[in-house]
VOKE-944223 format. One record per residue (C-alpha): x negated, y negated, z negated; residue in three letters. Coordinates in steps of 0.2 Angstrom, whole numbers, plus 5000, padded with zeros to 4 digits. Layout:
# VOKE-944223
XYZAla...
//
This chain:
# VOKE-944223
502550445159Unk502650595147Unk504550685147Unk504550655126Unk504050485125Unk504950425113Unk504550385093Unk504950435078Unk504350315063Unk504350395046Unk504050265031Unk504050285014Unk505350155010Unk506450154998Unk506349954992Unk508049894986Unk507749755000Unk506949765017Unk505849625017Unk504749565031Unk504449775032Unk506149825040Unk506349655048Unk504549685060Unk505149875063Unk506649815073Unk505849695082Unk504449835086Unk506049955092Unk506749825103Unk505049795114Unk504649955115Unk506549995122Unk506249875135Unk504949995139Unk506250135140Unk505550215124Unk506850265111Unk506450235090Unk507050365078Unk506750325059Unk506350445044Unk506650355028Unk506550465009Unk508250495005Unk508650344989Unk508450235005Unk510350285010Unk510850184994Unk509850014999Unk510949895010Unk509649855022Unk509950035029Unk511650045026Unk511449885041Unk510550005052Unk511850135054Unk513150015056Unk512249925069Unk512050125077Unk510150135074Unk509650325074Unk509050365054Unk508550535046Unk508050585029Unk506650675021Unk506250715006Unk504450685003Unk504450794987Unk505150954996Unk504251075000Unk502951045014Unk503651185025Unk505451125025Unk504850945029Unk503551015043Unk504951115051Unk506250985051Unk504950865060Unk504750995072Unk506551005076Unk506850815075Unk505350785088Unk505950905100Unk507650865098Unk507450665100Unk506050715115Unk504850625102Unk503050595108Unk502550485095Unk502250485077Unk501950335067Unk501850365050Unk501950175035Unk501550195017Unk500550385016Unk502050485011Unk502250585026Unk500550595032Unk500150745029Unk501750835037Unk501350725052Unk499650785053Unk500150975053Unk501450945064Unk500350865074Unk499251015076Unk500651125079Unk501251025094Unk499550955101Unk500550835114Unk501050725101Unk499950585098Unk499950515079Unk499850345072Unk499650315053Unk499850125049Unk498850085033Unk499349955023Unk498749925005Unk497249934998Unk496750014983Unk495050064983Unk494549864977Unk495149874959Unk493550004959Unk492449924973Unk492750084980Unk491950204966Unk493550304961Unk492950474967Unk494750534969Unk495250404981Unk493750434991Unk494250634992Unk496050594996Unk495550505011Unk494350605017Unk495650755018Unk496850665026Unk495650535038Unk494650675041Unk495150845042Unk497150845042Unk497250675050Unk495550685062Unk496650675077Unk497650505072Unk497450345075Unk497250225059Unk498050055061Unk497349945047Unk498049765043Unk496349705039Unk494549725045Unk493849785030Unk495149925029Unk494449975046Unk492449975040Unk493050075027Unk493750215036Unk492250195048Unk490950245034Unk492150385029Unk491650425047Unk493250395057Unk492650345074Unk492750165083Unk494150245094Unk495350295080Unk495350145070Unk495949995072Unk496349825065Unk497949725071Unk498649585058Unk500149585052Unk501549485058Unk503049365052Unk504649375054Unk505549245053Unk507349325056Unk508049415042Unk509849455038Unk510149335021Unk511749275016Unk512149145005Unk510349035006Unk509948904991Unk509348774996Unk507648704984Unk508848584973Unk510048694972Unk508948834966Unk507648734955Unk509448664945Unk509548844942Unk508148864934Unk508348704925Unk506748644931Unk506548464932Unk505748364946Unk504348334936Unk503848524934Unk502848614944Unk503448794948Unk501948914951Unk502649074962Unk502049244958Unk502649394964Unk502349564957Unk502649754956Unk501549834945Unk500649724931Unk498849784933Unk498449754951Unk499449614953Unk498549524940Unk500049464930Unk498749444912Unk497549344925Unk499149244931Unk499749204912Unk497949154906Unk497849034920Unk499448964917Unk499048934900Unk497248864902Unk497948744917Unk499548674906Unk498048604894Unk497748484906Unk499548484915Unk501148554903Unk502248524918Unk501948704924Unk502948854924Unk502349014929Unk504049104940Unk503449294940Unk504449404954Unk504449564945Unk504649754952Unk506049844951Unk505050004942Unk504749864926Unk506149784917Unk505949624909Unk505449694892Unk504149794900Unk503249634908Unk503549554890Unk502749674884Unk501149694897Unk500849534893Unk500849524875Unk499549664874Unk498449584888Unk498449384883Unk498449274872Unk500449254875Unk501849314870Unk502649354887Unk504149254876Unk503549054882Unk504748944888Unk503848884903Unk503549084911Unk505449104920Unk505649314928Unk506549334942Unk507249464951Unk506849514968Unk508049464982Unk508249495001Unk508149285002Unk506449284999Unk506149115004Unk507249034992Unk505949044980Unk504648984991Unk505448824993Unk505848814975Unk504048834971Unk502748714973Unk501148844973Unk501149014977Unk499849104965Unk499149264970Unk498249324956Unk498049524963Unk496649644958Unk496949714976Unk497749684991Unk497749775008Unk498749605017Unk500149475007Unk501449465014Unk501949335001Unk500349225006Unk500849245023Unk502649195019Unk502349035011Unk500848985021Unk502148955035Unk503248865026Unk501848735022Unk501648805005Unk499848784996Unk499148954990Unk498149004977Unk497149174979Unk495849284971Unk494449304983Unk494649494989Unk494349585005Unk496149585011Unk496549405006Unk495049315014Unk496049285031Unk496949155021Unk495349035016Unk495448935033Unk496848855031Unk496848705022Unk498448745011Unk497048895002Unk496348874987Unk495349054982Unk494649084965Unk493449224962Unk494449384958Unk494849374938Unk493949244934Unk495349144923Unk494448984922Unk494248944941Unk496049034944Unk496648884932Unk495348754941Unk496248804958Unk498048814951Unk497748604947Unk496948564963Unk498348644973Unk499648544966Unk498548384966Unk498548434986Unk500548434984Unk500448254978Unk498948194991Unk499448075003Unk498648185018Unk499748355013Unk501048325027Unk499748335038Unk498948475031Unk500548535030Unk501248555047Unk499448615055Unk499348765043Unk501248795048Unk500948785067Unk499148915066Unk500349025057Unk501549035069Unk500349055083Unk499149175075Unk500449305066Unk502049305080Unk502949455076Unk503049465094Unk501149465097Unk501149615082Unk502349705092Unk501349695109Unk500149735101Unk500549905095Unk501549925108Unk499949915119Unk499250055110Unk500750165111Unk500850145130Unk498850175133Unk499350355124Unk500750405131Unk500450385149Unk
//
């Protein structure tokens, strides 16, 4: 084993809560200190307000801040410093910000193996046409980042990076996964919640979550809605919406972009929250209207709770069509999205949904174990590091 075999994670992740992100980083630290390897994390600075890293330096977890809009040099050298001082062997970069420091540091200390986990996918909204995107990742995959490793959370991520010439060896696909420990306080339960919301038994609430309008689809969702509440006017539409649009701002995307007025009693906003799964089982469909989506985490979330799903067809949402709680629509086609909206919650009402139920919830917890995701990386991190 190599003397500086430790890693050092730097994320871009600032999220007021740490979702299912922070959560599978733990996990990942605490296999891979069973295998006598120490995790240092690099987090942009707004992340020392957020309570989930607050958690981490109470519970005596080693984080450092960066400032990914300083000066490239300054962040370059401090790397260098931190992986020299932490006997750091291992970079492994989430969410782009940092890549290119990595890279260059990297080169400046060629014992130092680095891993850039890719995890969104923005190259569908253009089928893959927007010439910038296709320059930015050539710089990075292939001439600052030609000596990482690409760790994509789906298979078409990988074939993409292939035809941008990446080689077999330095890209890979490992699936997300779930984990089902998170630190929440104060869990609704459905009644509870739904009381809340003053929803009745009799309505159905569709789930949406979203941070940015556009590529989540929130026009597609809202067309939906309204063409599905012809035929059934017990639906609501609960949209989850990001902390960089207020209210007004979604009121307003959708009054330019529907035939709404953002304004209608049966579309509810909610906040985000750390107790994601409250919602899940207030809802009664999860609705995934995105433009583009590199893996859910929200499908993924209510798939294993037994929740039916409704999803544009994309790339990185395929996985999800064979389970029987799926319904897919082809991507922005407002019609079928509205067909599939009703046959979800006809499935909630069949007399064969428990069934269906309970063997989509055991395939998910077999197929996407966070502990199988963290073996999996870990694997890879070992076979370099010996």
């Amino acid at each position: 084993m190599k003397k500086n075999k430790n890693l050092i994670i730097l994320a871009g992740y600032k999220a007021v809560y740490g979702g299912n992100f922070i959560p599978s980083l733990i996990n990942l630290e605490n296999t891979l200190l069973a295998q006598g390897i120490n995790t240092i994390y690099v987090f942009p600075p707004l992340a020392k307000e957020r309570e989930w890293c607050k958690r981490l330096i109470e519970e005596g977890k080693t984080i450092l801040f960066l400032d990914p809009d300083s000066g490239k040099h300054e962040q370059v050298f401090k790397l260098i410093k931190w992986l020299k001082f932490y006997k750091c062997g291992i970079i492994y970069t989430h969410f782009s910000q940092y890549d290119i420091i990595s890279s260059l540091s990297s080169y400046i200390k060629p014992n130092t193996r680095l891993f850039m986990h890719v995890h969104s996918d923005f190259t569908g909204i253009s089928d893959s046409s927007n010439q910038q995107i296709k320059i930015k990742s050539y710089i990075r995959n292939r001439i600052l980042g030609r000596r990482s490793t690409l760790i994509s959370v789906s298979e078409h991520l990988r074939e993409y990076f292939k035809n941008l010439g990446v080689s077999d060896n330095r890209s890979i696909y490992i699936p997300n996964g779930l984990s089902a420990k998170r630190p929440v306080n104060n869990t609704i339960d459905r009644d509870e919640f739904r009381l809340r919301l003053s929803l009745t038994n009799q309505q159905k609430l569709i789930l949406l979550f979203g941070w940015e309008p556009f590529i989540k689809g929130i026009d597609i969702a809202v067309e939906s809605l309204r063409i599905a509440r012809e035929s059934n006017p017990n639906l609501c539409l609960g949209i989850v919406i990001g902390n960089n649009y207020k209210k007004e701002k979604w009121i307003d995307y959708i009054k330019n972009n529907t035939n709404c007025t953002g304004l209608e009693d049966w579309i509810i906003y909610l906040q985000q929250k750390e107790d994601v799964f409250s919602y899940h089982n207030a809802s009664d469909v999860m609705l995934s209207s995105s433009r583009s989506e590199g893996f859910s985490y929200t499908i993924l979330e209510a798939l294993s709770i037994g929740k039916p799903v409704v999803s544009s067809n994309l790339r990185g949402t395929n996985w999800a069509r064979k389970y029987g709680l799926t319904h897919a629509f082809a991507s922005e086609d407002i019609n079928e999205c509205a067909h599939a909206i009703l046959e979800a919650v006809k499935l909630s009402e069949d007399k064969d949904f428990e069934l269906v139920k309970s063997q989509t919830i055991k395939k998910i917890s077999e197929e996407y174990s966070i502990e199988s995701w963290c073996n999996k990386i870990s694997e890879i991190f070992l076979k370099t590091n010996k």
